[in-house]
VEXDREN-2710 file (C-alpha; in Angstrom, 1 decimal):
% VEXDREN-2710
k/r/px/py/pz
1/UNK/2.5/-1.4/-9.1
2/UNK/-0.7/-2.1/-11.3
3/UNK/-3.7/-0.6/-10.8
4/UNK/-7.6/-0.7/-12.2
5/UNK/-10.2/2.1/-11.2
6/UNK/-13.7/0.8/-11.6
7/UNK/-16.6/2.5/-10.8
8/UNK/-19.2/-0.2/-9.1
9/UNK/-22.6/0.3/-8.8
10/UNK/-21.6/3.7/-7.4
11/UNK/-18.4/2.5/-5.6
12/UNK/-15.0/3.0/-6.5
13/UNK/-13.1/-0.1/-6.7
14/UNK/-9.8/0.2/-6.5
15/UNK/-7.7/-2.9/-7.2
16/UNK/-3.5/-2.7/-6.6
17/UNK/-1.2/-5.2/-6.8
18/UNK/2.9/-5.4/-6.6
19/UNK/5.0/-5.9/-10.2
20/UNK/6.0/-9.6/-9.5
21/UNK/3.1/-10.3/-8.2
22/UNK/1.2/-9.9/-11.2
23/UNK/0.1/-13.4/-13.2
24/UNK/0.8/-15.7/-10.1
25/UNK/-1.6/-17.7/-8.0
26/UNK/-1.3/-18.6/-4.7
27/UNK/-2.7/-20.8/-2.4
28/UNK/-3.0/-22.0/1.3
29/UNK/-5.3/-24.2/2.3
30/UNK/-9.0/-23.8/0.5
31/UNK/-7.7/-20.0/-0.4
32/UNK/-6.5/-19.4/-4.1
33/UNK/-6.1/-15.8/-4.7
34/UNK/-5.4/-15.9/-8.4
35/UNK/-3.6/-11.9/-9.5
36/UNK/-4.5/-11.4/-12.9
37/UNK/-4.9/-8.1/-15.3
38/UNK/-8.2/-8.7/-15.8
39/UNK/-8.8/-7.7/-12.5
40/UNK/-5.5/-5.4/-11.0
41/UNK/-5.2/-4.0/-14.4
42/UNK/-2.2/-3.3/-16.7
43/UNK/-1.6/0.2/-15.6
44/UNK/2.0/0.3/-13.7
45/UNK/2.0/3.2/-11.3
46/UNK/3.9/5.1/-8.7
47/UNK/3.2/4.2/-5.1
48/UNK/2.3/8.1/-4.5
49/UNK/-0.1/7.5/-7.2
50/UNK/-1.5/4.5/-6.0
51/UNK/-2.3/6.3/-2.4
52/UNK/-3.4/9.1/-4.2
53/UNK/-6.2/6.7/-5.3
54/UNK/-6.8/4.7/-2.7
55/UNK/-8.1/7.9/-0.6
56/UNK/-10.6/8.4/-3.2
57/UNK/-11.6/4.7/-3.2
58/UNK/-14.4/3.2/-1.2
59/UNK/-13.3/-0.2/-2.0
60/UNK/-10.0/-1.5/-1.9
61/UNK/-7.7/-4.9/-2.9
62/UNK/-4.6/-5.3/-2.7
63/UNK/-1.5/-7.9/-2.9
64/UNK/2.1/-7.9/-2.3
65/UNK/4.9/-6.5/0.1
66/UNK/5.0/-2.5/-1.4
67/UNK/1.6/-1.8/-1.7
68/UNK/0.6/-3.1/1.8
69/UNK/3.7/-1.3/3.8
70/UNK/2.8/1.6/1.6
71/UNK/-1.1/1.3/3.1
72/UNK/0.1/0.6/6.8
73/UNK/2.3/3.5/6.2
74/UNK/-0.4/6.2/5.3
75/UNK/-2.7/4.9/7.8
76/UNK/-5.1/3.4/5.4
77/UNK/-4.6/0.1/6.7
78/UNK/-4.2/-1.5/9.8
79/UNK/-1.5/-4.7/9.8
80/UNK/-4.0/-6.8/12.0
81/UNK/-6.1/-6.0/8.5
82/UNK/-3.7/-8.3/6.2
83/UNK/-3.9/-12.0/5.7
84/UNK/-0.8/-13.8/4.0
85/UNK/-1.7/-16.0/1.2
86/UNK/1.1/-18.5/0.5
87/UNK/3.6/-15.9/1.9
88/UNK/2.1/-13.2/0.2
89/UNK/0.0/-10.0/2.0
90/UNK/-3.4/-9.7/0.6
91/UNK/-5.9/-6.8/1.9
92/UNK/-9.3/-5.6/1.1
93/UNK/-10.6/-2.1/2.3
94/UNK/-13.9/-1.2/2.8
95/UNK/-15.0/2.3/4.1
96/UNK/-18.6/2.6/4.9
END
């Protein structure tokens, strides 16, 4: 998995994505969700790493198959909360 920490304006971004998905686009309809390392990063990690992180963030996104069951898993994420981009899972968490 790739991952990129960003601290935002006092929120912690966390971005994940899964290996193969990174440099695709896909699309459905009006949505293009494009996975690039400008945004998921170019750090490969573990998933225990990844969870590790996402606990910490307050701002999530994520793509592909692993990271999402990974999520669903832990109980950071609900599967009503995914959306499927051209057969793909994408999420966004948001704790407030």
């Amino acid at each position: 998995m790739y991952m990129r920490i960003r601290d935002m304006q006092g929120e912690l971004l966390v971005s994940i994505c899964d290996q193969e998905c990174m440099g695709n686009t896909y699309r459905e309809g009006k949505i293009a969700l494009k996975v690039t390392s400008k945004f998921y990063g170019e750090q490969l990690v573990s998933p225990e790493k990844a969870i590790d992180e996402l606990k910490k963030a307050t701002i999530a996104n994520l793509v592909g198959n692993a990271i999402i069951k990974e999520c669903i898993r832990c109980g950071l994420l609900h599967e009503k909360g995914v959306i499927w981009v051209d057969g793909v899972p994408h999420a966004q968490i948001i704790k407030m």
